[in-house]
LUMKEVO-168812 format. One record per residue (C-alpha): residue in one letter; x, y, z. Coordinates in steps of 0.05 Angstrom, whole numbers, padded with zeros to 5 digits, always signed. Layout:
<nodes>
aXYZ...
</nodes>
This chain:
<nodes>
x+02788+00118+00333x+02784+00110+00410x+02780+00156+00473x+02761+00140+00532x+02710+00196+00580x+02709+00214+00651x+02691+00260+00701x+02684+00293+00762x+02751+00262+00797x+02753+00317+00845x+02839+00301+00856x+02856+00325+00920x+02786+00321+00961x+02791+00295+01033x+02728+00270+01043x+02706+00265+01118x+02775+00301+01138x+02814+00231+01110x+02882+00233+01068x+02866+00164+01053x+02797+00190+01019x+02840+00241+00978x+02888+00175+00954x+02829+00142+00929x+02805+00201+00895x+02884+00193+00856x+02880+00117+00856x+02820+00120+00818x+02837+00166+00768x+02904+00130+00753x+02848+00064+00750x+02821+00102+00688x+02895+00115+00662x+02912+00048+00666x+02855+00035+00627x+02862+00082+00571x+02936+00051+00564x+02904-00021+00563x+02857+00001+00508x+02906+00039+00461x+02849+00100+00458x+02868+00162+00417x+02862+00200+00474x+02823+00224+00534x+02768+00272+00549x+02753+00294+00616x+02685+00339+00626x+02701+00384+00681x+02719+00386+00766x+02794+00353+00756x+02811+00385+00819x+02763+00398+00877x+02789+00455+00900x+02809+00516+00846x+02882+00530+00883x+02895+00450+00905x+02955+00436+00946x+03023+00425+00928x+03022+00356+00939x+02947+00341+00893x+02985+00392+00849x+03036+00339+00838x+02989+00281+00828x+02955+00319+00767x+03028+00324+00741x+03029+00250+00747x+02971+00230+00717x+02986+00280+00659x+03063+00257+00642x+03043+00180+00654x+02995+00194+00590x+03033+00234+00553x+03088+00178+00559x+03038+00134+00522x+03021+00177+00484x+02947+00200+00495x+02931+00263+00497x+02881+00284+00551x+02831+00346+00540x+02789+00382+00595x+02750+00439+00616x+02744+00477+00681x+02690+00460+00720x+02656+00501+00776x+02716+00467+00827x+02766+00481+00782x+02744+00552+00760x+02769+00597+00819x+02749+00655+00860x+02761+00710+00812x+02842+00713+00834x+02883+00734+00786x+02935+00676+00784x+02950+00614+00739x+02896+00567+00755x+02924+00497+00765x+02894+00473+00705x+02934+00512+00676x+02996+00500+00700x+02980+00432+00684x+02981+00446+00618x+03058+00461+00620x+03065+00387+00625x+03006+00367+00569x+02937+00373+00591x+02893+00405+00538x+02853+00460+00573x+02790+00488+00518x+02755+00545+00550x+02708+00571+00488x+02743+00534+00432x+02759+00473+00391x+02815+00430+00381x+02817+00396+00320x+02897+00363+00325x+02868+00290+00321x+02829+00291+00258x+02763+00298+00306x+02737+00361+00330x+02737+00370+00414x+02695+00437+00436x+02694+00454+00502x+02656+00500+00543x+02676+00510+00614x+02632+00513+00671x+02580+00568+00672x+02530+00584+00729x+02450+00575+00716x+02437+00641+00738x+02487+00675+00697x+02458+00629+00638x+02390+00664+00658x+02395+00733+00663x+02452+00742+00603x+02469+00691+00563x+02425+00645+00508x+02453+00584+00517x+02439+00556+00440x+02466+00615+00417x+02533+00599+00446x+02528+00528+00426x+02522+00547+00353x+02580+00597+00356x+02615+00543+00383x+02607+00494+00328x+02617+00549+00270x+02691+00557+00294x+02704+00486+00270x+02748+00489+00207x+02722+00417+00181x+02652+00406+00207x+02648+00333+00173x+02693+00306+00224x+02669+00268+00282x+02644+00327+00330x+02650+00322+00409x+02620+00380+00462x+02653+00373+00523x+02603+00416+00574x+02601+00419+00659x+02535+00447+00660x+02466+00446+00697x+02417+00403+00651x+02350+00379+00667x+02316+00328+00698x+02377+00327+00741x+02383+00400+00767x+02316+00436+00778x+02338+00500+00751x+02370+00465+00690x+02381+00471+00624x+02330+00444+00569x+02392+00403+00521x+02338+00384+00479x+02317+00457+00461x+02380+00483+00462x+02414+00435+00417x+02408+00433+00340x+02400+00370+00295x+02464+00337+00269x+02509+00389+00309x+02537+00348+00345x+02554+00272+00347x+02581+00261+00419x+02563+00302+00480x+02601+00292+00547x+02569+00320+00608x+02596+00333+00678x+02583+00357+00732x+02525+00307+00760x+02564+00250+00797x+02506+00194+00781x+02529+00160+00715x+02472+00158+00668x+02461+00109+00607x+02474+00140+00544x+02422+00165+00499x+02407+00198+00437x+02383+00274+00435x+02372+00310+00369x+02418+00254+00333x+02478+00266+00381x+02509+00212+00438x+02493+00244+00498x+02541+00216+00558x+02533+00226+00631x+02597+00186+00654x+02592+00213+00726x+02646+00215+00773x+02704+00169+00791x+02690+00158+00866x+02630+00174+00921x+02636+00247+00938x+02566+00235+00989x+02529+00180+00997x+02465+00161+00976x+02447+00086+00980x+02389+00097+00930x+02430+00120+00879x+02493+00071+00893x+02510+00054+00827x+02580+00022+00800x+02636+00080+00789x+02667+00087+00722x+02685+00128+00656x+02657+00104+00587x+02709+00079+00524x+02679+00108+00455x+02695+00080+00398x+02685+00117+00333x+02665+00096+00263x+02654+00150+00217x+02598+00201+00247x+02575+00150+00295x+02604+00120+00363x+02597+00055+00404x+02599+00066+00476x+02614+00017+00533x+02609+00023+00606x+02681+00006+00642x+02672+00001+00717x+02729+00017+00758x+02739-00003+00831x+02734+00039+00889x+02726+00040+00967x+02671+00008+00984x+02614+00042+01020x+02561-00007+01055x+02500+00015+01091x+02450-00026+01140x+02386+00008+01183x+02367-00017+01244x+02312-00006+01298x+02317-00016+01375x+02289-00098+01367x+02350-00115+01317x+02409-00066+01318x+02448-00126+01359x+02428-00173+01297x+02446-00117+01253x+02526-00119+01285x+02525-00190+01282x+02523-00186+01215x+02567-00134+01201x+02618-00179+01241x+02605-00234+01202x+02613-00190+01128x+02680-00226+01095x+02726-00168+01101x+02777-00209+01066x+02744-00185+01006x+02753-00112+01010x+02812-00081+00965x+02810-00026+01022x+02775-00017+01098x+02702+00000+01074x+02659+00058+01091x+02604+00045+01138x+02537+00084+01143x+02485+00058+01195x+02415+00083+01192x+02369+00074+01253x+02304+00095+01285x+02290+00080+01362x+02232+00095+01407x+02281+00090+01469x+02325+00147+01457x+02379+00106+01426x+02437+00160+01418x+02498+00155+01373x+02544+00146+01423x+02506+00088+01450x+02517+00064+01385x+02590+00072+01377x+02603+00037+01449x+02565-00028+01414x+02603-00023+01350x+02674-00021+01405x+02646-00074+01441x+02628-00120+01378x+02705-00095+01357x+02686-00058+01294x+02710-00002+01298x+02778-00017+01266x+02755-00056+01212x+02721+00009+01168x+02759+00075+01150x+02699+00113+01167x+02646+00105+01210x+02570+00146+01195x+02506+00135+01245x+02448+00179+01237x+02385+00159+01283x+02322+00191+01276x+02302+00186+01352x+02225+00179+01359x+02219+00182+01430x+02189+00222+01475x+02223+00199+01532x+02274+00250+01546x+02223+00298+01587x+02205+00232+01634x+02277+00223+01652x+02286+00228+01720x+02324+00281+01760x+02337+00293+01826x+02313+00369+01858x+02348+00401+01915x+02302+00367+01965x+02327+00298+01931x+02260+00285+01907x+02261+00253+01843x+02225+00287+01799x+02229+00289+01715x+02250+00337+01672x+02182+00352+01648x+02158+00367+01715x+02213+00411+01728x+02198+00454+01678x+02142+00459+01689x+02153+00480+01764x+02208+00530+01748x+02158+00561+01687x+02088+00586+01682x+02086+00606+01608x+02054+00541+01572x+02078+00564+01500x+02153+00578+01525x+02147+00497+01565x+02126+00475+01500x+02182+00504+01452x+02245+00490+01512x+02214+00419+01511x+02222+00410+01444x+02291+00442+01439x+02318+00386+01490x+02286+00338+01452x+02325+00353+01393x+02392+00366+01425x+02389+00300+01467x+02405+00268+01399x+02471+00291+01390x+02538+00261+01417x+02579+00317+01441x+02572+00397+01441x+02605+00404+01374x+02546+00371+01336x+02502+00403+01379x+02538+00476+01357x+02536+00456+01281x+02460+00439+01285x+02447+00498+01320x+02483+00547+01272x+02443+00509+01218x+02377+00521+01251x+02381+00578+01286x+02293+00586+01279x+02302+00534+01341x+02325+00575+01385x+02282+00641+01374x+02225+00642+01433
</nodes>
């Protein structure tokens, strides 16, 4: 027997405000379709945040329908469980997991399916602080597994929960787990795809998520879902990558940002299935802003070769307060020394002088508006 895990596709998410972000979030998931055809599996498990939003639009609506029919045309039946995007906001309506399940999708919420000669639990998302104050965890585990009619077949927990290392208010798996309960755990929920190990005799299986929902160069690691294949009580598990946008990232410094353009200019574009995602990184000493930035990258015509364009610049310069202004006398004098003639309270110099110098950062007064709602401490005098 066969199936094939994912996670985490988060249909319907426009990342950065782009439609073409939410296609790749579909693309990608009818990647791991096409895959799960290609390998004949016995059927599909999917641990949790199908949609990103609990009520998704008509149109993401109609791409789970998709994905669901093109499966159940071949024949694979596809499980899930709601995840904390697909769980809602306490409205009483159909969810659109379920309404997905009008056309085949498996929803388990609390229960086991055991159609397939294996036995699928699922548990659907459940917050860490709920866990804390009400619920023991191992306890619901093990009421779980006791609803399973035949508990010698090959025994998969489907879970969207907070485990540690990766969440700091996590759950222990290893203490909460029994021995021999179960052979295959799928977890969801953290987007970094983990190797599988072995806890307490059972296949534990991060498979994170299908595409890049943020960025974080440290952690870039190839995009996939895992095929399982099962022999009795054990499983074999093998990575299958699947390909997605691109996201590339270079930091630069005032001495080499031109170098660092060149190259970008010279990157074989030729190669990309779709217009990558660009993040640039810098740190200047002379006030470098982002929007000096984006006038090189127009100027070095590079703007039109990437879908989306990030620059973040830690600015490390001072300079702002020795910029030069011009009084009403036409004296040139600089902004520090105005200040300084307009106020006599040193402390209130001090904290104005360091609001401009974080403000001068930002490219127009929309960023300046969302920092400032963000850090409103900056502001109190």
């Amino acid at each position: 027997m066969k199936f094939i895990h994912l996670s985490d596709t988060h249909l319907g998410y426009h990342q950065y405000g782009l439609s073409e972000r939410a296609k790749d979030y579909f693309d990608v998931f009818m990647s791991a379709v096409d895959k799960a055809i290609e390998y004949k599996v016995d059927f599909i498990i999917h641990t949790g945040d199908f949609f990103h939003h609990h009520r998704p639009s008509n149109e993401t609506l109609l791409e789970g329908i998709e994905i669901v029919r093109r499966l159940k045309e071949n024949n694979i039946p596809i499980f899930t469980i709601a995840g904390n995007h697909d769980r809602g906001s306490g409205v009483r309506d159909k969810s659109a997991l379920e309404i997905l399940s009008h056309f085949g999708l498996k929803v388990l919420d609390g229960n086991v399916d055991d159609s397939l000669g294996v036995n699928i639990f699922g548990l659907k998302y459940i917050s860490p602080i709920f866990i804390k104050r009400t619920l023991k965890i191992d306890e619901i585990f093990e009421n779980l597994y006791e609803k399973a009619s035949n508990k010698n077949n090959f025994n998969i927990l489907m879970l969207h929960l907070e485990f540690e290392p990766f969440f700091q208010s996590g759950i222990d798996l290893e203490k909460t787990i029994q021995e021999g309960m179960f052979d295959y755990i799928g977890i969801g929920h953290y987007h970094q795809r983990q190797e599988p190990t072995k806890i307490k005799g059972s296949t534990v299986v991060y498979s994170g998520s299908t595409e890049f929902t943020q960025f974080n160069e440290k952690a870039y690691v190839e995009k996939g879902c895992y095929l399982v294949e099962v022999e009795g009580k054990t499983c074999k598990t093998t990575f299958i990558p699947l390909t997605t946008r691109k996201f590339l990232s270079f930091s630069f410094d005032d001495n080499n940002i031109d170098q660092v353009l060149s190259d970008i200019k010279n990157l074989d574009f030729s190669s990309f299935d779709k217009k990558p995602i660009l993040f640039l990184k810098g740190k200047s000493q002379e006030f470098l802003t982002r929007k000096d930035v984006f006038f090189k990258l127009e100027k070095e015509e590079l703007l039109d070769r990437f879908l989306y364009i990030n620059v973040d610049i830690v600015n490390q310069s001072k300079k702002v307060l020795d910029f030069q202004v011009i009084d009403n006398t036409e004296n040139f004098v600089t902004i520090k020394e105005k200040l300084r003639e307009l106020l006599d309270e040193e402390e209130l110099i001090q904290k104005l002088e360091g609001i401009i110098e974080n403000l001068r950062a930002f490219q127009d007064l929309k960023e300046i508006e969302e920092f400032l709602n963000k850090n409103e401490d900056l502001l109190r005098i």
